[in-house]
py3Dmol code that shows the C-alpha trace and the ligand (Angstrom):
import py3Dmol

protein = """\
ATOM      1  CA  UNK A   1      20.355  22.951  71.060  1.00  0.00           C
ATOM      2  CA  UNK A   2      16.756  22.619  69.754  1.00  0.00           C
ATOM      3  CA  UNK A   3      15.665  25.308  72.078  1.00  0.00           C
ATOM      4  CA  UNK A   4      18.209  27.334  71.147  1.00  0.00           C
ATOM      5  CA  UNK A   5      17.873  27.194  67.299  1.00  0.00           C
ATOM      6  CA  UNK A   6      14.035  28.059  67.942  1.00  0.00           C
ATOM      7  CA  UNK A   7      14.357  30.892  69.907  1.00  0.00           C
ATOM      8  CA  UNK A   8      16.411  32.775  67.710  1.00  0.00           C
ATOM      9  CA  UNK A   9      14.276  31.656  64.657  1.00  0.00           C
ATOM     10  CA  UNK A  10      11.189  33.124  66.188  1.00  0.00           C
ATOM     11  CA  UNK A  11       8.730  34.250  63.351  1.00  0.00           C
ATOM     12  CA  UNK A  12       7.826  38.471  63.885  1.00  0.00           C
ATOM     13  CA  UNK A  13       5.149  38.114  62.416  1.00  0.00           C
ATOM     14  CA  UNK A  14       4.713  42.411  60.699  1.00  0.00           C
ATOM     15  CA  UNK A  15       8.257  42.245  59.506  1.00  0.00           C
ATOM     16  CA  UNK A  16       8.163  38.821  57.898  1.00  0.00           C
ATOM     17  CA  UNK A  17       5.197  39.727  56.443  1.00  0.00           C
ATOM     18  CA  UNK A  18       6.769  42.867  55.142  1.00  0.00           C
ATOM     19  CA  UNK A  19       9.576  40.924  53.623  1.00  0.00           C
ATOM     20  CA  UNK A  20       7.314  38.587  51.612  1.00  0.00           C
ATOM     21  CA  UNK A  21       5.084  41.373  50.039  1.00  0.00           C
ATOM     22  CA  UNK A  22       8.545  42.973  49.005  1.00  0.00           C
ATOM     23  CA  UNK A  23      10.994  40.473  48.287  1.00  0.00           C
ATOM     24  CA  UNK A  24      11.316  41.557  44.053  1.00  0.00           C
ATOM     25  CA  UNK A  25      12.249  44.625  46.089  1.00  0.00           C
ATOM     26  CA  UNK A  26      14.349  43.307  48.599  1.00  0.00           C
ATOM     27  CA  UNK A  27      16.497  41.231  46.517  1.00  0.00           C
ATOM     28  CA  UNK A  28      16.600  44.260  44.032  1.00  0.00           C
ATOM     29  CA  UNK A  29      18.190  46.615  46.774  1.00  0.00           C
ATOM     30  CA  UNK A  30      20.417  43.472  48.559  1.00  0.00           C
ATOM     31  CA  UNK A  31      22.247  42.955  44.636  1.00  0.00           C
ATOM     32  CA  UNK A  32      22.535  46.689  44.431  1.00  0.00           C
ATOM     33  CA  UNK A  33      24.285  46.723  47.377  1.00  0.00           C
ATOM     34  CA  UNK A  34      26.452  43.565  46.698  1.00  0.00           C
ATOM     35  CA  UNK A  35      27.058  45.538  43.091  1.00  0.00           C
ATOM     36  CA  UNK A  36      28.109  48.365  44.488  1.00  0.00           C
ATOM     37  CA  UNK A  37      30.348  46.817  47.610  1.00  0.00           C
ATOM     38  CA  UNK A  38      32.003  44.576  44.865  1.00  0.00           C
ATOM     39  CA  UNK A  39      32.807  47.705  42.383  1.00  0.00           C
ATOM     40  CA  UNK A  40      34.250  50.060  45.667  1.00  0.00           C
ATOM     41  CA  UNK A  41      36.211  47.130  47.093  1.00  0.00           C
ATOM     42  CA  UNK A  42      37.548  46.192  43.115  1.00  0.00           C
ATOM     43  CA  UNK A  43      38.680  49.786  42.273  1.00  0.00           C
ATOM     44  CA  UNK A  44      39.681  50.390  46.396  1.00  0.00           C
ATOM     45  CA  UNK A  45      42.249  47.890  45.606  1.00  0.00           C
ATOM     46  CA  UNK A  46      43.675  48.629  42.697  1.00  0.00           C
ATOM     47  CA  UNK A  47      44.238  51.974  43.708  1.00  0.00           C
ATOM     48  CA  UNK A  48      45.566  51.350  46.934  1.00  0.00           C
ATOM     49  CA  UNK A  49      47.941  49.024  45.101  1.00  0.00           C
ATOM     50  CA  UNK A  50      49.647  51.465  42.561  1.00  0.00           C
ATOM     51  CA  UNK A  51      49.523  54.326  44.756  1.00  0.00           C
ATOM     52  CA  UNK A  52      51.691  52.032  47.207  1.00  0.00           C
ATOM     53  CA  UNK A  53      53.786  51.312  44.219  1.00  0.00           C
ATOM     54  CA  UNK A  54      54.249  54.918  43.247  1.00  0.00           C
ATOM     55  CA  UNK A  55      55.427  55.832  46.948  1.00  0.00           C
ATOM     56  CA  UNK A  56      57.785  52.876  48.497  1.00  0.00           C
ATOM     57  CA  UNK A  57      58.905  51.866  44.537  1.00  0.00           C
ATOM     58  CA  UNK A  58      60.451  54.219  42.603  1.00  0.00           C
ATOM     59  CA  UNK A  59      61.440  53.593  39.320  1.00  0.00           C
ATOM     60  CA  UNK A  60      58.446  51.012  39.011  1.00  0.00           C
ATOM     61  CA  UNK A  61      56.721  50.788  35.426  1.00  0.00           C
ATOM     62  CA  UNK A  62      53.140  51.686  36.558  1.00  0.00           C
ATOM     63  CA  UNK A  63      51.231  54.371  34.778  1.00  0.00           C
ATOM     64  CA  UNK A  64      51.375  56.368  38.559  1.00  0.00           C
ATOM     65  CA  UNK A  65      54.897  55.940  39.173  1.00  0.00           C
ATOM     66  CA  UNK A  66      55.917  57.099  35.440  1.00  0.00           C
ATOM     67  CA  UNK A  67      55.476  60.390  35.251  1.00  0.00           C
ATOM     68  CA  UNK A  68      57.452  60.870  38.757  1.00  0.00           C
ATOM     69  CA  UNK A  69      59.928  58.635  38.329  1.00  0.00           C
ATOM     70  CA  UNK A  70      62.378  57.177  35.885  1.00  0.00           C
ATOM     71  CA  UNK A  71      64.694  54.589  35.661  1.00  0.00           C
ATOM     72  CA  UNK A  72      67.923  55.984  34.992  1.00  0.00           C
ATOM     73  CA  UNK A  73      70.700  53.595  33.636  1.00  0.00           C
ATOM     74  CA  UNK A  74      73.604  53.039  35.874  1.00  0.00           C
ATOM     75  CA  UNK A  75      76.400  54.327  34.700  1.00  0.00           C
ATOM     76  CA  UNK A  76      79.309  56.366  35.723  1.00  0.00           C
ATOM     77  CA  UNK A  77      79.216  60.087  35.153  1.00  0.00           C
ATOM     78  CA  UNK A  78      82.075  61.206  33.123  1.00  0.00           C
ATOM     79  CA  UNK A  79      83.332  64.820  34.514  1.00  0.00           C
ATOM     80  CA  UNK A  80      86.245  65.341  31.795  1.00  0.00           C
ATOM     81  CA  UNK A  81      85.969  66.270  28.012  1.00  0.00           C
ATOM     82  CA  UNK A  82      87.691  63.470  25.649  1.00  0.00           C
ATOM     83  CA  UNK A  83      91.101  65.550  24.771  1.00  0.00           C
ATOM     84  CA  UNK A  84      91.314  66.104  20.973  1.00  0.00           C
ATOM     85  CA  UNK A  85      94.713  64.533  19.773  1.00  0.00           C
ATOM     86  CA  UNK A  86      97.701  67.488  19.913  1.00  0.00           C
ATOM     87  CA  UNK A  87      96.206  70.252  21.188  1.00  0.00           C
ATOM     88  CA  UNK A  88      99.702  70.643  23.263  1.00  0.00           C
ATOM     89  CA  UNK A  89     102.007  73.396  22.312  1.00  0.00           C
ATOM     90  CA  UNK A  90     105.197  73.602  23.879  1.00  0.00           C
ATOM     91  CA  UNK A  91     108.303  76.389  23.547  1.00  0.00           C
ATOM     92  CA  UNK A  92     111.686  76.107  24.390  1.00  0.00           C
ATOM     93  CA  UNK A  93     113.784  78.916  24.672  1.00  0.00           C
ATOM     94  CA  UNK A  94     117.592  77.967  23.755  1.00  0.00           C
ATOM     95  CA  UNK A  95     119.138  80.337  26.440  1.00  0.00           C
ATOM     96  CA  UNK A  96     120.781  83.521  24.865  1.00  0.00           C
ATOM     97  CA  UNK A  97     120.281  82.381  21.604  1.00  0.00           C
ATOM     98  CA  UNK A  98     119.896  85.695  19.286  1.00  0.00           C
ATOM     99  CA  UNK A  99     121.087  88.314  21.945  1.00  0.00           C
ATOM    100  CA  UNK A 100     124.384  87.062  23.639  1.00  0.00           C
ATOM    101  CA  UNK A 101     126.747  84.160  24.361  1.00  0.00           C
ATOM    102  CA  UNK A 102     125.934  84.042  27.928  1.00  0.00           C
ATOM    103  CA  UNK A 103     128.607  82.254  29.893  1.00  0.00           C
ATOM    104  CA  UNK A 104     131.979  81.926  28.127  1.00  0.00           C
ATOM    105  CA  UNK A 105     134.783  79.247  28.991  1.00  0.00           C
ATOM    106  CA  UNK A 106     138.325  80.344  28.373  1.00  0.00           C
ATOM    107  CA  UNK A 107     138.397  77.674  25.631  1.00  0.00           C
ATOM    108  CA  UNK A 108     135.245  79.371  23.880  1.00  0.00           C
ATOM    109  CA  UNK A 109     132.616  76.923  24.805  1.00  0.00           C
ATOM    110  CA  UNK A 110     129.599  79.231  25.440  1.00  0.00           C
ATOM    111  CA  UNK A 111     126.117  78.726  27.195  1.00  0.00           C
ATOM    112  CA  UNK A 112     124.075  79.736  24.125  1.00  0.00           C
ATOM    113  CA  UNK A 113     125.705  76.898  22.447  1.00  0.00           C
ATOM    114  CA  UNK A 114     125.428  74.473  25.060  1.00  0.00           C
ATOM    115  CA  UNK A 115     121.456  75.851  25.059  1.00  0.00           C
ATOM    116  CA  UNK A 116     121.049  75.153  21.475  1.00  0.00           C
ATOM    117  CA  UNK A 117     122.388  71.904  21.598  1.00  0.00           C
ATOM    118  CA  UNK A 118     119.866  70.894  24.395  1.00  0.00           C
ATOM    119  CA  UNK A 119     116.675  72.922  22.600  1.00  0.00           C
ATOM    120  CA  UNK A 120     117.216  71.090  19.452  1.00  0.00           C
ATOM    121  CA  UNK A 121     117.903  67.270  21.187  1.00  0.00           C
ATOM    122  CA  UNK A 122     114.896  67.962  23.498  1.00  0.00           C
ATOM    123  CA  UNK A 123     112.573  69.704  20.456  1.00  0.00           C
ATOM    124  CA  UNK A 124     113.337  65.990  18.419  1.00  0.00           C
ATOM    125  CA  UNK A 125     112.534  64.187  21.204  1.00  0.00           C
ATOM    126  CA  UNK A 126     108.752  65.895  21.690  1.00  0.00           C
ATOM    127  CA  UNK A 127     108.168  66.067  17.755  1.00  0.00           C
ATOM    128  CA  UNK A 128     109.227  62.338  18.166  1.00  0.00           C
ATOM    129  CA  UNK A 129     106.140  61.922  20.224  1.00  0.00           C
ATOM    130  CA  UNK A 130     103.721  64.000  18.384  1.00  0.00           C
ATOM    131  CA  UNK A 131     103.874  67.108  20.514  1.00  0.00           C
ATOM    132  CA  UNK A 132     103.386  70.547  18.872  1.00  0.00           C
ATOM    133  CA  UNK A 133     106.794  72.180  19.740  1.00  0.00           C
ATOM    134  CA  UNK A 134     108.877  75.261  18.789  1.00  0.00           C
ATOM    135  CA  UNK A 135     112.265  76.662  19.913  1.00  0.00           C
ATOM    136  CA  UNK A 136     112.267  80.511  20.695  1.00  0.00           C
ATOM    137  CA  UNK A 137     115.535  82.976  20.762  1.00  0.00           C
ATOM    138  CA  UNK A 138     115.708  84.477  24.373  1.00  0.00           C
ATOM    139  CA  UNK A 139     113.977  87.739  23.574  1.00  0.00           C
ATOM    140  CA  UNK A 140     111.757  86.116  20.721  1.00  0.00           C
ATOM    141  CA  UNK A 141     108.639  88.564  19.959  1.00  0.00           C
ATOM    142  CA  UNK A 142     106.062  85.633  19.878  1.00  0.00           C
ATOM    143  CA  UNK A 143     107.062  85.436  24.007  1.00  0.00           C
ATOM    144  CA  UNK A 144     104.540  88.393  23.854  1.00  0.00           C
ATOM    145  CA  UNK A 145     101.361  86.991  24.456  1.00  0.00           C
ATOM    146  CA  UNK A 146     102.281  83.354  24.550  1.00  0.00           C
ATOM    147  CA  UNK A 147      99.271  81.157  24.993  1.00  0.00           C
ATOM    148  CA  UNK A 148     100.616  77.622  24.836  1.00  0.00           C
ATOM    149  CA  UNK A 149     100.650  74.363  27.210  1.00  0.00           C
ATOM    150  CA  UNK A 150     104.102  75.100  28.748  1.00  0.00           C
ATOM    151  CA  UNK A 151     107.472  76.896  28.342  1.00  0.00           C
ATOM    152  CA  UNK A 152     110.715  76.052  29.482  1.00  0.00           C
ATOM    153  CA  UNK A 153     113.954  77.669  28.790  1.00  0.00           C
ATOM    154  CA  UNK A 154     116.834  76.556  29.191  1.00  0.00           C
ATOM    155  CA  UNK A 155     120.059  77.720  30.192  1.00  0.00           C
ATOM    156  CA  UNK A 156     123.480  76.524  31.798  1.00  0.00           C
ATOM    157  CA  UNK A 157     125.651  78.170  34.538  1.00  0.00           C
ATOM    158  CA  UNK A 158     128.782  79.572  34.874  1.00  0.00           C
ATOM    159  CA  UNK A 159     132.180  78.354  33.428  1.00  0.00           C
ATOM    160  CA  UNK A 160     134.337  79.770  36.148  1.00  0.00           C
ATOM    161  CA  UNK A 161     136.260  77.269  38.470  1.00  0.00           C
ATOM    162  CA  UNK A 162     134.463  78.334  41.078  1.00  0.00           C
ATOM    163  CA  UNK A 163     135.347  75.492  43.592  1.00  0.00           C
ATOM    164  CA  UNK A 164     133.665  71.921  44.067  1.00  0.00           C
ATOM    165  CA  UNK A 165     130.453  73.292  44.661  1.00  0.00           C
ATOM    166  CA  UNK A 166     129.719  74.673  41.343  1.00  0.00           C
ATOM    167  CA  UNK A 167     127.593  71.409  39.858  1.00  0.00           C
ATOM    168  CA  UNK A 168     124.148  70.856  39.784  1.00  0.00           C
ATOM    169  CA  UNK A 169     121.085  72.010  38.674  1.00  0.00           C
ATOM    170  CA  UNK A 170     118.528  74.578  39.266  1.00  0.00           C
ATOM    171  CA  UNK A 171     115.283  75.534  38.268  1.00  0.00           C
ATOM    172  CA  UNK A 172     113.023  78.793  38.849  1.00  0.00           C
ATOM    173  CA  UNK A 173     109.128  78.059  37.935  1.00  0.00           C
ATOM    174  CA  UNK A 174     106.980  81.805  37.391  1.00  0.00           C
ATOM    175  CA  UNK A 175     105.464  83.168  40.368  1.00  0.00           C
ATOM    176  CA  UNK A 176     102.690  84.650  37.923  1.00  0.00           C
ATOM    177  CA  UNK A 177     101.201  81.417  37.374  1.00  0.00           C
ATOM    178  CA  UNK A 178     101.287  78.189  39.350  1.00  0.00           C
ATOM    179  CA  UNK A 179     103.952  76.399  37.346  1.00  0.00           C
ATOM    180  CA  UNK A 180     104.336  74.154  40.498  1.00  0.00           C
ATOM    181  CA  UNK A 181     103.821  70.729  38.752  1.00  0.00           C
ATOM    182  CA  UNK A 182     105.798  71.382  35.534  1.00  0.00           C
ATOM    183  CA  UNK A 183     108.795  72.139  37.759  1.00  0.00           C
ATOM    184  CA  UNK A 184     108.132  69.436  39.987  1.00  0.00           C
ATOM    185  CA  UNK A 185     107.832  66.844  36.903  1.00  0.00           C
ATOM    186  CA  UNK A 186     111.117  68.330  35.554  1.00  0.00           C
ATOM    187  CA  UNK A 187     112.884  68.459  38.164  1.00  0.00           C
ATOM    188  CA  UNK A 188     112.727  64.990  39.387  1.00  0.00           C
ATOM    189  CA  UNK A 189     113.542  63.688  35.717  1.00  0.00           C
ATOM    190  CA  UNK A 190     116.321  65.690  35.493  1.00  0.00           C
ATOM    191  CA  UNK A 191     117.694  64.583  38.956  1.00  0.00           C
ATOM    192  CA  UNK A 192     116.940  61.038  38.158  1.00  0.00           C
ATOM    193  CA  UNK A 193     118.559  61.142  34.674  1.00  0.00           C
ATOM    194  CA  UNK A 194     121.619  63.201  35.723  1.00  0.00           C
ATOM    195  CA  UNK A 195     122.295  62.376  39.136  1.00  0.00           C
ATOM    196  CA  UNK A 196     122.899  66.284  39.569  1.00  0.00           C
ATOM    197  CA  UNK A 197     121.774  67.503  42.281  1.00  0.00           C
ATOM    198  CA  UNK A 198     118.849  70.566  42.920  1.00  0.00           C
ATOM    199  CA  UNK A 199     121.212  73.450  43.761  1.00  0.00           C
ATOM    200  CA  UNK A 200     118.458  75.494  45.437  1.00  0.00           C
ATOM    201  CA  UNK A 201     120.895  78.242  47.255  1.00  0.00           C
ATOM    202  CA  UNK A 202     121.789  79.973  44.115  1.00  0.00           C
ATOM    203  CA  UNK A 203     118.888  80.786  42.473  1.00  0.00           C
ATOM    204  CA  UNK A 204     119.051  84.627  41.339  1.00  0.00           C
ATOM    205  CA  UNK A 205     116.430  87.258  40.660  1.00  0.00           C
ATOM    206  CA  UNK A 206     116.822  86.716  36.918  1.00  0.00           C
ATOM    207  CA  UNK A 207     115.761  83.203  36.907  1.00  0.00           C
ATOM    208  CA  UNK A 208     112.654  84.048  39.741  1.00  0.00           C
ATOM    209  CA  UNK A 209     112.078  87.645  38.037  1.00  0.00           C
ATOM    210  CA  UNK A 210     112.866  86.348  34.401  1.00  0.00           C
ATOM    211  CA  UNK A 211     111.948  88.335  31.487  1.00  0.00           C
ATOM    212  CA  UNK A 212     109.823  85.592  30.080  1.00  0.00           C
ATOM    213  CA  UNK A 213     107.556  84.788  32.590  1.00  0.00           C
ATOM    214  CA  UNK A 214     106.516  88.441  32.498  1.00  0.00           C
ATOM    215  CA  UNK A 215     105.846  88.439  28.311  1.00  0.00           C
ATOM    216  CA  UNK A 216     103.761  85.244  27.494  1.00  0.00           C
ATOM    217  CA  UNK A 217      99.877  85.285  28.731  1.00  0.00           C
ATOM    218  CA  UNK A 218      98.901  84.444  32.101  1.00  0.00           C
ATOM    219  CA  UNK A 219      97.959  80.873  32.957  1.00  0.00           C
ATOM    220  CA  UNK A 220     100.835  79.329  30.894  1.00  0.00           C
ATOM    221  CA  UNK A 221     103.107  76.926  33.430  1.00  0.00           C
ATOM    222  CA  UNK A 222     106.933  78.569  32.614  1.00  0.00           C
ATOM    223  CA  UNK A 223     110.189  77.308  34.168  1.00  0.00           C
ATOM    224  CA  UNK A 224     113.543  78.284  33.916  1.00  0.00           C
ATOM    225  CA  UNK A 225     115.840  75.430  34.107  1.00  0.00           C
ATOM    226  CA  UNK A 226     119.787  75.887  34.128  1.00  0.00           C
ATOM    227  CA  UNK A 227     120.991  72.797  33.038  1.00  0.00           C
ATOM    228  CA  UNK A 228     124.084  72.602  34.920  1.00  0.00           C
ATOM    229  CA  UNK A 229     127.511  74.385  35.228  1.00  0.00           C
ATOM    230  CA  UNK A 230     129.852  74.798  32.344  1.00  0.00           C
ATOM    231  CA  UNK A 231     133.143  73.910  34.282  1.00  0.00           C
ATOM    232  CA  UNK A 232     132.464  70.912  36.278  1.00  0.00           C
ATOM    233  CA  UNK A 233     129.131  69.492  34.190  1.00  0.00           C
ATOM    234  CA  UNK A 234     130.933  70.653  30.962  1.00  0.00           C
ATOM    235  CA  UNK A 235     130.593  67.006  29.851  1.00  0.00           C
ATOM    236  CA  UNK A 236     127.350  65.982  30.201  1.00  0.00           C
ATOM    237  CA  UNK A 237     126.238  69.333  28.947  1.00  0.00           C
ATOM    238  CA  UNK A 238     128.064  68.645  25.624  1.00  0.00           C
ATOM    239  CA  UNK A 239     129.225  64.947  24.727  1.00  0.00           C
ATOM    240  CA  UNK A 240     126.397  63.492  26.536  1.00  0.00           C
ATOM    241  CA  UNK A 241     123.716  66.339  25.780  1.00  0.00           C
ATOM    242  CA  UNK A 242     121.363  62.791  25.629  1.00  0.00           C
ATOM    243  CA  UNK A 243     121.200  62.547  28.939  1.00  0.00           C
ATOM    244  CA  UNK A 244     119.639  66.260  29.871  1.00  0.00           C
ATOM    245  CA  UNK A 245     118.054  66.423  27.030  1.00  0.00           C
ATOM    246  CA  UNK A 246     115.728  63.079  27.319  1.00  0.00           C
ATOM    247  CA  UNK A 247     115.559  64.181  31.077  1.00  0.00           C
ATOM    248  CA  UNK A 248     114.017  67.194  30.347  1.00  0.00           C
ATOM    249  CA  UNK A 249     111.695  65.364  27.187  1.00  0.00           C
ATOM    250  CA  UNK A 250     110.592  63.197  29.922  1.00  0.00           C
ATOM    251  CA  UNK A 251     109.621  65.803  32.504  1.00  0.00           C
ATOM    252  CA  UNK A 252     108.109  67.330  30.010  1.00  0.00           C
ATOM    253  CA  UNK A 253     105.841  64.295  29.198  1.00  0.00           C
ATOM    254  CA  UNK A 254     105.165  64.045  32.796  1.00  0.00           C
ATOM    255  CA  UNK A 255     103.384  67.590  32.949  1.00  0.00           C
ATOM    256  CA  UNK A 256     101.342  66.658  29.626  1.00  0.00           C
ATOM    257  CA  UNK A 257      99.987  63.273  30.902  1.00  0.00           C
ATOM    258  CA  UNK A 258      98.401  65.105  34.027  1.00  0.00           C
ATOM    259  CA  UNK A 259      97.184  67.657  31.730  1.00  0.00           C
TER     260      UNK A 259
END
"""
ligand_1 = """\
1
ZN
Zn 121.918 81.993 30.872
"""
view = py3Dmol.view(width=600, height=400)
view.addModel(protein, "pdb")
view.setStyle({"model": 0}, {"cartoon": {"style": "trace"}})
view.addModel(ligand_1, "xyz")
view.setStyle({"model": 1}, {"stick": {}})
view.zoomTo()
view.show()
């Protein structure tokens, strides 16, 4: 151990002599050095540390990180406009009304009346709730250009005892514009309120072709619904006009709430 120590603390003797003329200079240079290793390794550090920060922590409130990235509040992204109140306008068409009688019983029932009786019971019902509404004759001159939320008209089928089969309901949407979900919504109303059933098979050109659908603007959802037929439905068309009529209210309030 003793031998040891001494060997390696052999004196040589030009370089220890150099050291002790220049030590003031010596220690001068050795606490430069320590200065300068201390001020690198300080500032290394810090450095190192917020550019770390900046890259694996974004959102971070360091000076680095700020200007890249910012902490955005959760919160859900709302895609829809909030709807102003009433900005629904609907038109009914009371089926004939102002041009003919359409269907006549022998006892003088007509459809136009049987029409008005359902435009005006449905028209309370929507002003009831607030909704703009307005009831049209069948060849009205505001049909030209219509630019409203929706417009149904309404009509009733044939008086003549046609046989068993003549009951029911049917309903024609436009082909111009996808009126899909407004007949959808009334149709399953009606069925539900009535207990008629859809009587697809005899739908005509004038209710797929009708003149209505071809006057108001494009982009308005149009149906043509015939109530029911005059003969065999006569009843619920007239003493119990209720019934249809809140049917067709409520499939009309369907279509708005998905508007
Ligand atoms: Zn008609």
């Amino acid at each position: 151990m003793h031998a040891k120590r001494d060997q390696s603390w052999q004196p040589q003797p030009f370089l220890v002599s150099m050291a002790r003329r220049n030590l003031p200079l010596l220690l001068f240079l050795a606490l430069a050095a320590g200065g300068m290793l201390a001020v690198y390794f300080f500032f290394q550090s810090n450095g190192g540390a917020a550019t770390a920060a900046a890259a694996s922590v974004p959102g971070e409130d360091g000076a680095l990180s700020a200007a890249i990235f910012k902490k955005i509040p959760a919160k859900p992204v709302l895609q829809r406009f909030a709807q102003s109140p009433g900005p629904e306008r609907i038109v009914l068409i009371a089926g004939h009304r102002g041009h003919d009688a359409g269907a006549v019983c022998e006892d003088g029932l007509t459809e136009a009346a049987v029409n008005q009786l359902i435009a005006e019971k449905v028209y309370t019902r929507l002003r009831a709730a607030n909704v703009r509404v307005d009831v049209y004759d069948e060849f009205d001159p505001r049909l030209q250009g219509f630019s409203g939320t929706a417009l149904v008209s309404l009509h009733a089928d044939s008086c003549d005892a046609i046989g068993d089969h003549a009951t029911g309901f049917k309903i024609s949407g436009s082909s111009r514009t996808d009126s899909s979900r407004l007949s959808t919504c009334v149709e399953s109303a009606y069925a539900q309120a009535t207990g008629l059933l859809f009587h697809a098979n005899t739908i005509t050109p004038d209710m797929t072709d009708y003149h209505a659908f071809r006057e108001i603007a494009d982009g308005v959802p149009a149906i043509i619904l015939e109530t029911g037929f005059l003969n065999l439905d006569r009843e619920m068309l007239t003493t119990n006009a209720d019934v249809p009529a809140q049917a067709i209210a409520d499939g009309i309030f369907c279509f708005l709430e998905g508007e």
